[in-house]
N, C-alpha and C positions, 0 to 999 in steps of 0.2 A: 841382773845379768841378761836380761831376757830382752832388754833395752837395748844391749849392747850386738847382743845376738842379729837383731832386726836392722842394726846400723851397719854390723860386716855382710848381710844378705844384699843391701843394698848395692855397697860397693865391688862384693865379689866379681859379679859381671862385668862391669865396666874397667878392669883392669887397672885400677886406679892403685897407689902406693899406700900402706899405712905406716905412721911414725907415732909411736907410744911415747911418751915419758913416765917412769915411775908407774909402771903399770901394777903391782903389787903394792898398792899405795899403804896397808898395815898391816908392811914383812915385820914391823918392829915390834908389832903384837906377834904376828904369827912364824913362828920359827918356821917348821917346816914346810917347804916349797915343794916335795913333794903332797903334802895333803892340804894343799892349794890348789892344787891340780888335777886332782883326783876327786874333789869336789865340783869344781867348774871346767870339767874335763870337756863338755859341749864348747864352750866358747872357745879353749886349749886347741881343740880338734879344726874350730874356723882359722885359728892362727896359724897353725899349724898348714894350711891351705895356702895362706899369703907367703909364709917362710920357704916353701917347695918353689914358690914361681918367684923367689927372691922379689917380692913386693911389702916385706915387715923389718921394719927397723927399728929397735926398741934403743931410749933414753933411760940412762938410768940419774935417779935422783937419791932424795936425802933417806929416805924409807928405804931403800935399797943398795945401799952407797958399795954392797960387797959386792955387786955385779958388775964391779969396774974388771975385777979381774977376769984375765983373756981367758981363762981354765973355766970361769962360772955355768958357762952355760953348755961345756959339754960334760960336765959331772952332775948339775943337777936339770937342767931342761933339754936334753939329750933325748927323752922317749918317755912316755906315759902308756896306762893303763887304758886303753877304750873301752871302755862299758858297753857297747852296742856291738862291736865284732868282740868282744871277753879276752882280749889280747893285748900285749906290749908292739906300740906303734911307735915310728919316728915321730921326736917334738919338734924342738929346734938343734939340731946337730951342728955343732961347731959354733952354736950362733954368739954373736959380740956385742956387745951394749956399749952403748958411745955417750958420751959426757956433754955431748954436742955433736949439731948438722950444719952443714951448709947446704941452701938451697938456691944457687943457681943459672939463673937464663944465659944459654950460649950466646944470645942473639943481642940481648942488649948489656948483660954483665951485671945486671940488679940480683939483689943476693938477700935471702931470707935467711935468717939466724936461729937456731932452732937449739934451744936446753932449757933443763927443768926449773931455773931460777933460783936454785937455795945456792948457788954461789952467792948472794946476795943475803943469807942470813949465815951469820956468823957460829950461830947454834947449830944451824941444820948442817954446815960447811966445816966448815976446822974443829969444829965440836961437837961432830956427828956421834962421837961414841957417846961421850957424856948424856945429852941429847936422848940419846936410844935409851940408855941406862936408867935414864930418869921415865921415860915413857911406861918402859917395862916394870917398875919395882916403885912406882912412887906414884902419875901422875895417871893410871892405866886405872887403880884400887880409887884413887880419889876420885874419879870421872862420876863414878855409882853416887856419890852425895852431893853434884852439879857443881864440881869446881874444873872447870875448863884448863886444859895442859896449854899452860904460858909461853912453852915452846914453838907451840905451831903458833904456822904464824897462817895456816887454812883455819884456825879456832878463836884466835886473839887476836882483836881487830887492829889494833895499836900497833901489832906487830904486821899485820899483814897491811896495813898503810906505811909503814915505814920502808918495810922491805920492797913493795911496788915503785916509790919513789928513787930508791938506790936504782932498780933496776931499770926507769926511764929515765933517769938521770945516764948512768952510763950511755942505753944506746942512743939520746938524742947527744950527748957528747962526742961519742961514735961515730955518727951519721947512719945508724945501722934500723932497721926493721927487725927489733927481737922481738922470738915468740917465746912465753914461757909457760908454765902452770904453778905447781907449787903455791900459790893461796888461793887457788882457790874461784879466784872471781875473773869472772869471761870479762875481756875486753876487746873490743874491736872499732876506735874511731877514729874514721875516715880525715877527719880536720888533727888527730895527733897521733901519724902512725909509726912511729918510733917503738915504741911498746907496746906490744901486740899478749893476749892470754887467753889462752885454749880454755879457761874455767876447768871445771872436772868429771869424772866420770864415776862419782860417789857421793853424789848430790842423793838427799832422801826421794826426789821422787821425777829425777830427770836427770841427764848426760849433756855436757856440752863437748863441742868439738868444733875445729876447724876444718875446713874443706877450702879445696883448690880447684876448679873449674873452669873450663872458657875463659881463663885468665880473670879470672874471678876469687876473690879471696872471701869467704861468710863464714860468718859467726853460728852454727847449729846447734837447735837446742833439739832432744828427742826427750821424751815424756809421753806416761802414757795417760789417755784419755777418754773419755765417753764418747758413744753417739747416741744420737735421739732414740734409737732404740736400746738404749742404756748396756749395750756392750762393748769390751775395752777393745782401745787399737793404739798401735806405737805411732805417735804423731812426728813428725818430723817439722819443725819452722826453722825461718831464715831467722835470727834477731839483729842483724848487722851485715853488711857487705860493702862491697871497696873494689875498683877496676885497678887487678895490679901495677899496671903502667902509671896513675896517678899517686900509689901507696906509697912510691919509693920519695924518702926523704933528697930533695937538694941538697 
């Protein structure tokens, strides 16, 4: 969290927009959403920042599939507990979780497509409840003796190549620039930009993300690092970038 912490200070100033997907990536392990929040109530309180000046917009995905409904988020992410003023603060009040984005340009009509990708797994999709059920009661106990939950398809690689190809197959069929996450693995190439993938932000020892700049689309990795005088610092690299005017599929 503390990764993620150093990534919202970055952007706060600059005015810049955030778009989550599936931001509570193991609501299927952890029921309650409030002591989700009340644990990582620092990052809650940065979000909480973006949501006031209407610059956060959350995706919901397969981990989270009950925050489609419009009620979700003012019954449960409505207001938390701030540990530093010892008070009940506004969270996100009224706020809506969208299944999908479109993004955009007035000027030339290029349009960036923006969801979490388990439309594309049948498991995580039409069979989200089963899916959970099994996470919870079967595949969660087994995890402890190194047998990996076959369902995810961020765990199983068979699954997360299969599901990537359904999901480039659509948008070069499409003609579309989709962004997803959902398995997992960051992509961003310039020679096939059809299928585009934010990676994750539950990686053991770095975050990926996309960024939009000076008409500039990158691929960021944050991780934290050494310096020579052997103390840590949150590193920010580019691993990938693309002039958006060139990204759009003919």
């Amino acid at each position: 969290m503390k990764i993620i912490r150093k990534c919202f200070y970055r952007i706060i100033p600059k005015e810049e927009t955030c778009f989550w997907g599936n931001f509570w990536e193991y609501f299927w392990e952890n029921r309650r959403m409030e002591q989700i929040i009340e644990i990582h109530s620092n990052v809650f309180w940065l979000m909480a920042r973006f949501y006031e000046q209407g610059r956060l917009y959350l995706l919901y995905g397969n981990h989270d599939m009950e925050k489609h409904s419009c009620h979700y988020g003012s019954k449960k992410c409505a207001s938390f507990f701030c540990t530093d003023s010892q008070c009940i603060r506004p969270l996100f009040p009224d706020l809506v979780f969208h299944e999908g984005i479109i993004l955009q340009n007035p000027s030339t009509g290029n349009s960036l497509h923006l969801t979490h990708g388990h439309q594309a797994d049948l498991l995580n999709s039409s069979l989200w409840l089963l899916s959970r059920f099994l996470v919870r009661y079967l595949w969660r106990p087994v995890e402890h003796f190194g047998v990996l939950d076959p369902t995810s398809a961020a765990k199983n690689y068979s699954r997360k190549d299969h599901t990537e190809k359904r999901l480039s197959h659509y948008a070069k069929a499409n003609h579309l620039c989709l962004i997803t996450g959902h398995t997992h693995r960051p992509r961003l190439d310039p020679a096939s930009p059809f299928y585009i993938n934010s990676g994750s932000c539950v990686h053991p020892r770095c975050i990926t993300c996309l960024e939009i700049e000076d008409g500039w689309l990158s691929l960021i990795k944050w991780s934290v690092n050494v310096k020579e005088d052997r103390t840590l610092f949150v590193e920010r690299s580019i691993l990938s970038s693309c002039d958006l005017f060139t990204l759009f599929p003919l």
